[in-house]
C-alpha positions as CSV (number, residue, x, y, z in Angstrom):
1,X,-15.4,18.8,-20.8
2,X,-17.6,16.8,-18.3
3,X,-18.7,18.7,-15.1
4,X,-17.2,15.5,-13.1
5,X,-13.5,16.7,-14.5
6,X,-13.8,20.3,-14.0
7,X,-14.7,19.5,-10.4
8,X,-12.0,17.2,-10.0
9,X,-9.3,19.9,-11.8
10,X,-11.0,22.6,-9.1
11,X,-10.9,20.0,-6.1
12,X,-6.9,19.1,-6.9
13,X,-6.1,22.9,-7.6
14,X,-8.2,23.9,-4.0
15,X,-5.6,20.8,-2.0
16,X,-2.6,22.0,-4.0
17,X,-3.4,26.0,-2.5
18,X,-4.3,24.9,0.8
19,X,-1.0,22.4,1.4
20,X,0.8,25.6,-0.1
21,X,-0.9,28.5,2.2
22,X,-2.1,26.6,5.6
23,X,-0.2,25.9,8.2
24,X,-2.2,24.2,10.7
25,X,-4.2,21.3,9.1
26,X,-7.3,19.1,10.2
27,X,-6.9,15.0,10.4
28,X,-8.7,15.4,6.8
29,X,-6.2,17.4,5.4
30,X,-3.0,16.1,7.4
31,X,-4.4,12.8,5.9
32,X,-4.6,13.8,2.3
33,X,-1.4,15.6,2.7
34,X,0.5,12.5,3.3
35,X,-1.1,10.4,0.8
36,X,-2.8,8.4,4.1
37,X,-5.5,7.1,5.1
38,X,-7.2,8.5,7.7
39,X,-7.8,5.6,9.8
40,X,-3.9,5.2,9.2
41,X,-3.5,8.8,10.5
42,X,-5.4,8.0,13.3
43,X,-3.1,5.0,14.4
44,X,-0.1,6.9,14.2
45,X,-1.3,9.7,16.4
46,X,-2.7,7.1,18.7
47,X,0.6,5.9,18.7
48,X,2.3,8.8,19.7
49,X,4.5,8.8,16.0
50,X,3.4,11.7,14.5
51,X,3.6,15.3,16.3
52,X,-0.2,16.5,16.4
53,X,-1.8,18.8,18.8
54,X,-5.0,17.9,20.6
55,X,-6.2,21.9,22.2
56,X,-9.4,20.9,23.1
57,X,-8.6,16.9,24.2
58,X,-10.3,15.9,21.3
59,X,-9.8,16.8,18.0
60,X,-6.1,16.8,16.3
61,X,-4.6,19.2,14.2
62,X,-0.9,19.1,12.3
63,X,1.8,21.6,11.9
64,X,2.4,21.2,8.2
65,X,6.3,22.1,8.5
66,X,6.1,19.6,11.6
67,X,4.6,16.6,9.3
68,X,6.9,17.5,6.9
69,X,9.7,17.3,8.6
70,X,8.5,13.9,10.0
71,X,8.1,12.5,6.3
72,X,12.3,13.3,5.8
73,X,13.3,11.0,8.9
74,X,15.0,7.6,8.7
75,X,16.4,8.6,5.6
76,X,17.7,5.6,3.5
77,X,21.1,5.8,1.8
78,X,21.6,5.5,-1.6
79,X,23.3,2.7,-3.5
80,X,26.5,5.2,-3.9
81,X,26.9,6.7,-1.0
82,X,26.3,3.0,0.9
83,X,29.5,2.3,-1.6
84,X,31.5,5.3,-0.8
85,X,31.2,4.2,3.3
86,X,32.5,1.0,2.3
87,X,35.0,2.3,0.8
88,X,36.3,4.4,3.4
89,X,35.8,2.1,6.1
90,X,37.8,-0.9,3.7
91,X,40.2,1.8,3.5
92,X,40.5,2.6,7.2
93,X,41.4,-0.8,8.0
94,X,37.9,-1.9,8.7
95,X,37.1,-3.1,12.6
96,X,39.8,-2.7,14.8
Protein backbone atom coordinates (compact mmCIF):
# COMPACT_ATOMS: atom_id res chain seq x y z
CA UNK A 1 0.00 0.00 0.00
CA UNK A 2 1.14 3.58 -0.96
CA UNK A 3 1.88 6.03 2.05
CA UNK A 4 -0.69 8.57 0.07
CA UNK A 5 -3.64 5.86 0.94
CA UNK A 6 -2.80 4.96 4.34
CA UNK A 7 -2.90 8.71 5.04
CA UNK A 8 -6.02 9.24 3.35
CA UNK A 9 -7.62 5.84 5.33
CA UNK A 10 -6.11 7.61 8.69
CA UNK A 11 -7.33 11.26 7.66
CA UNK A 12 -11.20 9.77 6.78
CA UNK A 13 -11.10 7.51 9.98
CA UNK A 14 -9.71 10.87 12.26
CA UNK A 15 -13.21 13.09 10.53
CA UNK A 16 -15.37 9.98 11.00
CA UNK A 17 -14.21 10.05 15.15
CA UNK A 18 -14.24 13.60 15.47
CA UNK A 19 -18.04 14.22 13.79
CA UNK A 20 -18.82 11.10 16.19
CA UNK A 21 -17.19 12.50 19.63
CA UNK A 22 -17.15 16.55 19.20
CA UNK A 23 -19.63 18.65 19.87
CA UNK A 24 -18.59 21.98 19.19
CA UNK A 25 -16.90 22.23 15.74
CA UNK A 26 -14.64 24.99 13.93
CA UNK A 27 -15.80 26.55 10.35
CA UNK A 28 -13.17 23.81 9.09
CA UNK A 29 -14.93 21.07 10.47
CA UNK A 30 -18.62 22.40 10.38
CA UNK A 31 -17.62 22.71 6.71
CA UNK A 32 -16.38 19.28 6.09
CA UNK A 33 -19.22 17.99 8.11
CA UNK A 34 -21.74 19.26 5.78
CA UNK A 35 -20.06 18.25 2.67
CA UNK A 36 -19.59 22.36 2.08
CA UNK A 37 -17.41 24.53 1.06
CA UNK A 38 -16.12 26.74 3.30
CA UNK A 39 -16.60 29.90 1.53
CA UNK A 40 -20.28 28.41 1.18
CA UNK A 41 -20.30 28.11 5.08
CA UNK A 42 -19.21 31.41 5.32
CA UNK A 43 -22.25 32.89 3.28
CA UNK A 44 -24.71 31.16 5.19
CA UNK A 45 -23.47 32.35 8.53
CA UNK A 46 -23.11 35.74 6.99
CA UNK A 47 -26.55 35.27 6.23
CA UNK A 48 -27.83 34.61 9.46
CA UNK A 49 -29.14 30.69 7.99
CA UNK A 50 -27.14 28.63 9.97
CA UNK A 51 -27.09 28.76 13.94
CA UNK A 52 -23.24 29.45 14.76
CA UNK A 53 -21.82 31.11 17.73
CA UNK A 54 -19.31 33.89 17.44
CA UNK A 55 -17.72 34.13 21.55
CA UNK A 56 -15.11 36.20 20.76
CA UNK A 57 -16.85 38.51 17.75
CA UNK A 58 -14.79 36.75 15.49
CA UNK A 59 -14.38 33.41 14.95
CA UNK A 60 -17.51 30.86 14.48
CA UNK A 61 -17.99 27.69 15.93
CA UNK A 62 -21.19 24.99 15.34
CA UNK A 63 -23.15 22.92 17.67
CA UNK A 64 -23.02 19.72 15.81
CA UNK A 65 -26.68 18.51 17.05
CA UNK A 66 -27.63 22.29 16.07
CA UNK A 67 -26.27 21.76 12.32
CA UNK A 68 -27.76 18.71 12.28
CA UNK A 69 -30.85 19.51 13.03
CA UNK A 70 -30.63 22.35 10.50
CA UNK A 71 -29.74 19.74 7.61
CA UNK A 72 -33.42 17.79 8.48
CA UNK A 73 -35.53 21.19 7.77
CA UNK A 74 -37.82 21.83 4.75
CA UNK A 75 -38.24 18.27 4.48
CA UNK A 76 -39.60 17.20 0.94
CA UNK A 77 -42.38 14.72 0.74
CA UNK A 78 -42.23 11.65 -0.94
CA UNK A 79 -43.99 10.60 -4.11
CA UNK A 80 -46.48 8.41 -1.77
CA UNK A 81 -47.17 10.33 0.89
CA UNK A 82 -47.70 13.54 -1.77
CA UNK A 83 -50.37 10.68 -3.18
CA UNK A 84 -51.86 9.66 0.09
CA UNK A 85 -52.76 13.85 0.74
CA UNK A 86 -54.30 13.76 -2.43
CA UNK A 87 -56.13 11.27 -1.73
CA UNK A 88 -57.56 12.37 1.40
CA UNK A 89 -58.13 15.84 0.39
CA UNK A 90 -60.07 14.30 -3.09
CA UNK A 91 -61.78 12.39 -0.57
CA UNK A 92 -62.76 15.27 1.71
CA UNK A 93 -64.46 16.98 -0.93
CA UNK A 94 -61.44 19.04 -1.97
CA UNK A 95 -61.78 23.17 -1.46
CA UNK A 96 -64.84 24.23 0.07
Amino acid sequence: MSENFINDVADVLKDKTLFCTKEVLTSNEAARYLGISKSYLYKLTMRQQIPHYKPMGKMCYFNRVELEQWLQTNRCATGGELNQQAQTFCMRGGAR
